[in-house]
N, C-alpha and C positions, 0 to 999 in steps of 0.2 A: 152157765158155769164154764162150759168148752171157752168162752172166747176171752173169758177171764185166763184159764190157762194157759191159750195160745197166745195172750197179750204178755204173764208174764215171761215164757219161754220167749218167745222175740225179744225184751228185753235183757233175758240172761243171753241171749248170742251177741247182741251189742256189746256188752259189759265183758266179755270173755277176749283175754288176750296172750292167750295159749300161744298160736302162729307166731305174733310181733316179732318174738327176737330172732325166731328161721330167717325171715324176711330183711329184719336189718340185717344179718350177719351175709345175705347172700348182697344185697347192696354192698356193704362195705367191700365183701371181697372183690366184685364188680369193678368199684372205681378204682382201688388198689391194681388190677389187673387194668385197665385204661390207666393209669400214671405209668405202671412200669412198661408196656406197649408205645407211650410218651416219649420216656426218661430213655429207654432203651429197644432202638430200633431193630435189633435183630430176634426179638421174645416176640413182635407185633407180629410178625407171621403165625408162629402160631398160638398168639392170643387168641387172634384173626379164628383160627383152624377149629379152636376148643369151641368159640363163640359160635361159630356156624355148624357145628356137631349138634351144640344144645339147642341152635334154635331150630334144627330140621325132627331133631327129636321130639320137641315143645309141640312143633307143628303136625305130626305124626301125631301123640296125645290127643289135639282137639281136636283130628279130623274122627278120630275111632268114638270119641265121647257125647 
């Protein structure tokens, strides 16, 4: 009976799409901020500055987890 439940809770994680639109919205904002770093060469410093904030942060996160 356990692996009957654990078959269908794996499938309710599948089926679950809670996260999705965090995920798009932080893409979209993403490339929005690479066109305007693009379009406008004096914001690209510090796109550049925000960009390397979050990914030392990112990388601080996985190293503790």
């Amino acid at each position: 009976m356990t692996r009957i439940n654990s078959f269908i809770l794996k499938m309710q994680v599948w089926k679950d799409t809670r996260g999705q639109d965090l995920i798009e919205y932080a893409l979209m904002a993403g490339f929005v901020a690479v066109a305007a770093g693009a379009i406008m060469p004096g914001v690209a410093t510090s796109i550049s500055t925000i960009f390397s904030k979050i990914a030392s942060v990112m990388t601080a996160a996985a190293a503790t987890s």
